[in-house]
C-alpha positions in Angstrom: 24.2 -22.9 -10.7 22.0 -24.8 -12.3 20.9 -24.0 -15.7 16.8 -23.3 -16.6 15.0 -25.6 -19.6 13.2 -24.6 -22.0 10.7 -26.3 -20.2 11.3 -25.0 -17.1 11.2 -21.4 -18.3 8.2 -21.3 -20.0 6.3 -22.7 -16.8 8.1 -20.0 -15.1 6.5 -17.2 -17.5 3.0 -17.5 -16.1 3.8 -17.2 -12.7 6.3 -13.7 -13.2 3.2 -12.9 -15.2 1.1 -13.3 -12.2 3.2 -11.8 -10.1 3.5 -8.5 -11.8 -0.1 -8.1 -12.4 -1.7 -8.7 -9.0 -1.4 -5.3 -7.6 -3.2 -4.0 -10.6 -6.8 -3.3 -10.7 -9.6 -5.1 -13.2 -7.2 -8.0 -13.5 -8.8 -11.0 -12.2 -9.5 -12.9 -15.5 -6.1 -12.6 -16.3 -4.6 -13.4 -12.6 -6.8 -16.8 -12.8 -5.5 -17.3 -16.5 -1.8 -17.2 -15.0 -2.2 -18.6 -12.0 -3.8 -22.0 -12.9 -1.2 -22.2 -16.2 1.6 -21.8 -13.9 0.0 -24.1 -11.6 -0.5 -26.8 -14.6 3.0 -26.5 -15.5 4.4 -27.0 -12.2 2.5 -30.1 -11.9 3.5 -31.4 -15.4 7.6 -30.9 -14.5 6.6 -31.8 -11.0 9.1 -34.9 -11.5 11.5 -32.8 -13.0 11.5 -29.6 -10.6 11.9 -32.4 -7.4 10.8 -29.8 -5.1 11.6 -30.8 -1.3 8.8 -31.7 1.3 6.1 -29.2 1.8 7.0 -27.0 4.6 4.7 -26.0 7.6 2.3 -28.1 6.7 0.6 -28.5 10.3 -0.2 -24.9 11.1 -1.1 -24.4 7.5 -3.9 -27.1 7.1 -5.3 -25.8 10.7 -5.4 -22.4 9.7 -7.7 -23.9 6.4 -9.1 -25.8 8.7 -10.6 -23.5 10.3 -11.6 -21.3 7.3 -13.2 -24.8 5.9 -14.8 -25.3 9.2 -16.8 -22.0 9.8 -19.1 -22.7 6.8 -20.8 -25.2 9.0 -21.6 -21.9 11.2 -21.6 -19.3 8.2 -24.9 -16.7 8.4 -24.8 -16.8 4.1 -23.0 -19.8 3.4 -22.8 -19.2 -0.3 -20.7 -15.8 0.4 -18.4 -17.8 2.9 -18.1 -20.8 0.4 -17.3 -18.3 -2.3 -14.4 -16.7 0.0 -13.0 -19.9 1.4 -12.2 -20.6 -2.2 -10.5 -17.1 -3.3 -8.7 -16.5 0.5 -7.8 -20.2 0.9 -8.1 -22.0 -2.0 -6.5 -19.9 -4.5 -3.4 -18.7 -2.4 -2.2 -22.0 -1.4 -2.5 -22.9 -5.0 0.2 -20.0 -5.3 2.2 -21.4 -2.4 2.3 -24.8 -3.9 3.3 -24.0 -7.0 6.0 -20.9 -6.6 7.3 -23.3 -4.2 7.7 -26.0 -6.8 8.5 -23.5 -9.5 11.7 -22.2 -7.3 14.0 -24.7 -8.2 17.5 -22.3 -8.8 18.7 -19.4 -8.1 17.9 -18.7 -11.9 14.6 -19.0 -11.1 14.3 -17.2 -8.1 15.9 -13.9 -10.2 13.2 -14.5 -12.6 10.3 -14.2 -10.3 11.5 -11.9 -7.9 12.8 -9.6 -10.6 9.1 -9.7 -12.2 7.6 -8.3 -8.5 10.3 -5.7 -8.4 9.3 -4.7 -11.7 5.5 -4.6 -10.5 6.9 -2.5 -7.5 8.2 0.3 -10.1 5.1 0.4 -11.9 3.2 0.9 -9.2 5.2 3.3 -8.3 5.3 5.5 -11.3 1.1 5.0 -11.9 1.4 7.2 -8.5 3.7 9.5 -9.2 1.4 10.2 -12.3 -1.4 11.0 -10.5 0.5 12.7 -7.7 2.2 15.0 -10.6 -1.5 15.1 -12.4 -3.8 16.2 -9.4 -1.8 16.6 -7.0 -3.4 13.6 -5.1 -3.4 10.1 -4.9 -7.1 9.6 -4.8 -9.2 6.5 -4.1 -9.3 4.1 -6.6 -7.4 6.2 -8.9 -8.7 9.5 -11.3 -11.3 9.2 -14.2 -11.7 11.8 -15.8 -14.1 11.3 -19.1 -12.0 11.0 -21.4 -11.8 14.0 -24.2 -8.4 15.5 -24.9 -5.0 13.0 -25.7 -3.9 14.2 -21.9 -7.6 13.4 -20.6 -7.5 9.8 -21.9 -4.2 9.3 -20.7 -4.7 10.3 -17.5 -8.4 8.2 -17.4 -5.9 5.1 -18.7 -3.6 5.7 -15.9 -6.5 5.9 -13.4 -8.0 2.7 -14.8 -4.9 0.7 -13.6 -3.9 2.8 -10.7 -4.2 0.7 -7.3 -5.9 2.5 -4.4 -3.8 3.9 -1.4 -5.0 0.7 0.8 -4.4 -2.2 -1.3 -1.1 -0.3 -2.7 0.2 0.2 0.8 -0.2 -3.7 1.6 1.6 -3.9 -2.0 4.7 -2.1 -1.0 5.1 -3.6 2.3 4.7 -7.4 0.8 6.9 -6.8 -1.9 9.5 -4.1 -0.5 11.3 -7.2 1.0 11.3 -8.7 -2.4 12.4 -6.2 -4.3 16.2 -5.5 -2.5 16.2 -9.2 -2.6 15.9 -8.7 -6.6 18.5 -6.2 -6.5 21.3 -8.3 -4.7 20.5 -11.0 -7.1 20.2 -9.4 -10.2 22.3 -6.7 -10.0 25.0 -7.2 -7.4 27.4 -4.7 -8.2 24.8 -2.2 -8.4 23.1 -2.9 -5.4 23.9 -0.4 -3.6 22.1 2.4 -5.4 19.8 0.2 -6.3 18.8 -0.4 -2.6 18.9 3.7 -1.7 17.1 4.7 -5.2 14.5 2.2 -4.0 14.2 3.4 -0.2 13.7 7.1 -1.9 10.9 5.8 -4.0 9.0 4.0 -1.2 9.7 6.9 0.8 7.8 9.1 -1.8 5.0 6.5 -1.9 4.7 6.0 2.0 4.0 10.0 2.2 1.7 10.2 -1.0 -0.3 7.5 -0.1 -1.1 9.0 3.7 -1.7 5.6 5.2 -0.1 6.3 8.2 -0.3 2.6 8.5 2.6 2.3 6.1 4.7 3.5 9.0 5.0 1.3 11.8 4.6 -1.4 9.5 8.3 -0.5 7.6 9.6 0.6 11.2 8.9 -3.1 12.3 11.0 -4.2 8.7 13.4 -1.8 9.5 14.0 -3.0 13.0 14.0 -6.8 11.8 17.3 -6.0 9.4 19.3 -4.3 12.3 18.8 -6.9 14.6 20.0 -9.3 11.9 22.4 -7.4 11.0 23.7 -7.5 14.4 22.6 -11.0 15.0 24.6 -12.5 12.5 27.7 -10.0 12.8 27.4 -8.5 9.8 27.9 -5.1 12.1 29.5 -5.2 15.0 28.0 -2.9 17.4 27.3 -3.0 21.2 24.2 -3.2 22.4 24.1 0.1 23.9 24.5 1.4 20.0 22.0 -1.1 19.2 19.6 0.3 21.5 20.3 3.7 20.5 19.6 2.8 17.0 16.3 1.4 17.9 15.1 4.9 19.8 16.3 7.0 16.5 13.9 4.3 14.4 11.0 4.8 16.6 11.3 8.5 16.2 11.4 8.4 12.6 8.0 6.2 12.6 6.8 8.5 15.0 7.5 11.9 12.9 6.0 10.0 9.4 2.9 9.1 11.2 2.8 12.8 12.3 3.4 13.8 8.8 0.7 11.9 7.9 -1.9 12.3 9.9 -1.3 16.3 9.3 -1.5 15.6 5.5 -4.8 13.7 5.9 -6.1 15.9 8.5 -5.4 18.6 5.9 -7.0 17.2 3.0 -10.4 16.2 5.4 -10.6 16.7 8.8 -13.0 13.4 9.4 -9.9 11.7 8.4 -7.9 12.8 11.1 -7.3 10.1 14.1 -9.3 11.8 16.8 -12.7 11.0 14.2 -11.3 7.4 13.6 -13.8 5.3 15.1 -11.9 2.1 14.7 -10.6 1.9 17.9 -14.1 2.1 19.7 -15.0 -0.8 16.8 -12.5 -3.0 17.5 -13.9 -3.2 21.8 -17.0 -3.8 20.3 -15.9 -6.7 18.8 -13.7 -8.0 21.3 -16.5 -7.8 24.1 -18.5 -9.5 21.2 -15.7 -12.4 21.5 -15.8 -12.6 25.0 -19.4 -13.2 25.4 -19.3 -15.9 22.4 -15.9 -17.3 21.8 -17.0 -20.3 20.2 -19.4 -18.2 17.9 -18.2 -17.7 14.1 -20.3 -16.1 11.7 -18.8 -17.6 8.6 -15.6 -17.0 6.5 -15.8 -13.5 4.8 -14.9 -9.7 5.1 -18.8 -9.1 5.1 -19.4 -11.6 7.6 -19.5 -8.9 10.3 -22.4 -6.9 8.4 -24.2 -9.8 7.7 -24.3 -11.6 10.9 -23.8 -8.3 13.3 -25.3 -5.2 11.8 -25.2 -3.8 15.3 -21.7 -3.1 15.1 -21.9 -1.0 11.9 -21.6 2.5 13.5 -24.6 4.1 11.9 -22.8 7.3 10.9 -19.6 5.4 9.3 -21.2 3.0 7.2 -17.2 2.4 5.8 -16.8 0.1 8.8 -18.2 -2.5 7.7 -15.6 -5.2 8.3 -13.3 -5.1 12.0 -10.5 -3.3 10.2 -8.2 -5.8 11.4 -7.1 -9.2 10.0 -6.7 -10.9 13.8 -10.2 -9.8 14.7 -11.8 -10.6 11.6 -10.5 -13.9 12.1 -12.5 -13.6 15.4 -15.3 -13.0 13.8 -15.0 -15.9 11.1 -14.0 -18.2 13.7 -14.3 -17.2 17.2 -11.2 -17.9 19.1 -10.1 -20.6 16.9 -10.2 -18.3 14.2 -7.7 -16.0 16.2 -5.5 -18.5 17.0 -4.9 -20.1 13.3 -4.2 -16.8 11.7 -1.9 -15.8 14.6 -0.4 -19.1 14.5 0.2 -19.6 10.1 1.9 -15.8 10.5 3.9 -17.0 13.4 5.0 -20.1 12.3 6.0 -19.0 9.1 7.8 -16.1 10.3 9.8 -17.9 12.5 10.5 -20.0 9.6 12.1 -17.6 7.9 14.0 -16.2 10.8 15.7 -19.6 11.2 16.7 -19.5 7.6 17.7 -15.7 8.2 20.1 -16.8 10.9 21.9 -19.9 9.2 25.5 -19.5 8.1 24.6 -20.1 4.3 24.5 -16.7 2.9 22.1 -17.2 0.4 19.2 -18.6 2.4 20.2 -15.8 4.5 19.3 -13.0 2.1 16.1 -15.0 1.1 15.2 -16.1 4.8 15.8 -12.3 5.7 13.6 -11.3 3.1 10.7 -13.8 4.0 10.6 -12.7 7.5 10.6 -8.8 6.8 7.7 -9.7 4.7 5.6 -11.5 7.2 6.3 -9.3 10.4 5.7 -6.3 7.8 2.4 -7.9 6.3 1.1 -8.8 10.0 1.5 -5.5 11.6 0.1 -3.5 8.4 -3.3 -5.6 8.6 -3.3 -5.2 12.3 -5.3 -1.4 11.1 -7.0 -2.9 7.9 -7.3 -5.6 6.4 -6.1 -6.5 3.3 -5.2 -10.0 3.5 -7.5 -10.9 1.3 -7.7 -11.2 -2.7 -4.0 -9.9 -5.1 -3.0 -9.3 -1.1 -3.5 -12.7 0.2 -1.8 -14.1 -3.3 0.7 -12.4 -3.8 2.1 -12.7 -0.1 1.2 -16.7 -0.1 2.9 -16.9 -3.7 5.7 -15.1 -2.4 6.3 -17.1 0.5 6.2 -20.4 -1.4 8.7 -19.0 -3.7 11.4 -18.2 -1.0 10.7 -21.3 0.9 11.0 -23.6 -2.0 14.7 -22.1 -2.8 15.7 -21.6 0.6 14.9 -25.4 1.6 16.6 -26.1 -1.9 19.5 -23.9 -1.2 20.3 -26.0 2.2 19.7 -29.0 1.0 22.7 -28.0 -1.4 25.1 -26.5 1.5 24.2 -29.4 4.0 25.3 -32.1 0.8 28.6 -29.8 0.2 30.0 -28.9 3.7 27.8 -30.5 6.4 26.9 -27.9 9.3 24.7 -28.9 11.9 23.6 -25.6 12.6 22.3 -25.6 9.2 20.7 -28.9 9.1 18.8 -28.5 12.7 17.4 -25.3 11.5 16.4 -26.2 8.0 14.8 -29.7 9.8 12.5 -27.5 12.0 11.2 -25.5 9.1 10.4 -28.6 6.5 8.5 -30.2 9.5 
């Protein structure tokens, strides 16, 4: 194992820093603070750290591409410019530089430990203001503060992360976080892993993003079928299969649960008043009859260039409410096609490392493409791909790439397997 500097760890503090914080609300001074010190100390030990090729590097520079090329066609190019630097800019300065920063497997306990850590204080912020009101309200509680209890709970509120932005939280760093525990604490991990699934689990129904539940149904799907991929279980595929029908029912019973809790609480928040799906036929007949025609990189784009599509009496739709046809509407088709190519190509990326006989990439490859599939299909009913969301998932993915190319370079060197070496060729390329 190889052993941290002093060096080493101190550029490492910034970017745990960073990736604790993210998910937290009135943070962005500080997130820029850590990011670009991190940043500045990975290109200072650059020499030192000796990270391998950059990976991907073809479907990521057409995806910014594309995001750099629709400000030639952008309705407020000022806006567009202003988001092509915090969607694009600022992620892949994460990418780069947890990719550089992941040099051991010292390093990769450091920084996923620090986004498990973010996970359970997330968590307990909610379970504050679900204990407190009963509720896990919009942007958090604030009351004015009077009594001790009053200004703790407006202190909690302050930092509490809405139910959208914390649902793409958990999903991104879920993945992470039983990758922490095996790491970190392997002869706990066990409890660990189940203690965790309880507290999502709590966190999934409190938050009533129904969402939330296909999304971890597709990550729970991905680890059986590695599991029985790559033999870790030996079942037939008739059990397999069975499996699968017993996961779908669960999604399907939490997405009941929640649409019952939401159609509770409001019943314009039940699905048969979501106008979404009548939005997003809007926009694809939009694409059809101009799929050439971007409007400009942006969430807003869509109000700004098509007010039309605004339904008048849900002025909350003002973006498509889906990260593929946003990209649409950024784009055109191009658009669509770079975002679904970056998410496929790095998923199958990490699905390659998921299946190589190393173990270690294994664990990390698994992790990486739970994250991706989970990510994707969250933001197929929102979108929040964009801001701590798009970071921390770029970050995150640099991070795991960075040790997992590291890791095979290491087994390849040690005990040559050309399974290994084929697959860990196709990702770096």
């Amino acid at each position: 194992m190889r052993e941290i500097s002093r060096a080493e760890l101190l550029a490492l503090a910034p970017a745990a820093a960073l990736l604790f914080i993210l998910p937290f609300p009135h943070t962005v001074a500080l997130r820029l603070l850590c990011l670009f010190a991190a940043a500045g100390a990975a290109v200072a030990l650059w020499r030192r750290l000796a990270p391998p090729p950059l990976p991907l590097k073809l479907p990521i520079l057409l995806w910014a591409g594309v995001a750099v090329g629709s400000l030639a066609v952008a309705v407020d190019f000022p806006y567009s410019l202003r988001e092509v630097k915090n969607e694009v800019g600022y992620p892949l300065i994460a990418f780069v530089t947890l990719f550089a920063l992941a040099r051991s497997e010292r390093s990769l306990r450091w920084l996923s430990a620090s986004a498990a850590a973010s996970f359970v204080a997330v968590s307990v912020l909610a379970l504050c203001a679900l204990a407190w009101k009963g509720e896990w309200r919009m942007g958090g509680f604030q009351p004015a503060p009077g009594s001790a209890r009053q200004l703790l709970e407006w202190r909690v509120g302050t930092f509490q992360p809405a139910q959208g932005g914390a649902s793409q939280f958990f999903v991104t760093v879920a993945p992470i976080a039983a990758l922490a525990a095996w790491l970190n604490w392997p002869s706990h991990v066990r409890a660990l892993l189940i203690a965790g699934a309880g507290l999502l689990l709590v966190m999934v129904v409190g938050s009533e993003q129904r969402a939330l539940w296909p999304a971890l149904g597709v990550q729970a799907g991905l680890l059986c079928l590695w599991l029985w991929r790559t033999r870790r279980v030996r079942v037939s595929a008739r059990r397999m299969l069975a499996a699968g029908l017993v996961l779908l029912a669960l999604t399907g019973a939490g997405l009941w649960l929640s649409e019952q809790r939401r159609a509770n609480a409001d019943p314009a928040l039940s699905y048969s008043k979501d106008m979404r799906p009548q939005l997003w036929a809007a926009i694809g007949a939009r694409l059809l009859d101009h799929p050439f025609q971007g409007a400009g990189f942006g969430q807003r784009a869509m109000a700004k260039a098509y007010p039309d599509l605004v339904p008048a009496n849900n002025p909350l739709l003002w973006h498509a409410h889906n990260l593929v046809l946003n990209y649409g509407i950024y784009a055109g088709l191009p658009g669509v096609a770079a975002i679904l190519l970056v998410f496929a190509a790095l998923f199958l990326s990490f699905w390659r490392i998921a299946l190589s006989p190393d173990p270690s990439a294994g664990y990390v490859g698994l992790a990486g493409a739970a994250m991706v599939a989970g990510v994707f299909a969250r933001n197929l009913f929102n979108d929040f791909f964009i801001r701590d969301g798009s970071l921390l998932f770029w970050g995150l993915a640099g991070m795991l790439l960075g040790y997992a190319l590291r890791s095979a370079s290491a087994a390849s060197s040690s005990r040559p397997t050309r399974a290994v070496n084929s697959g860990f060729e196709k990702v770096a390329r």
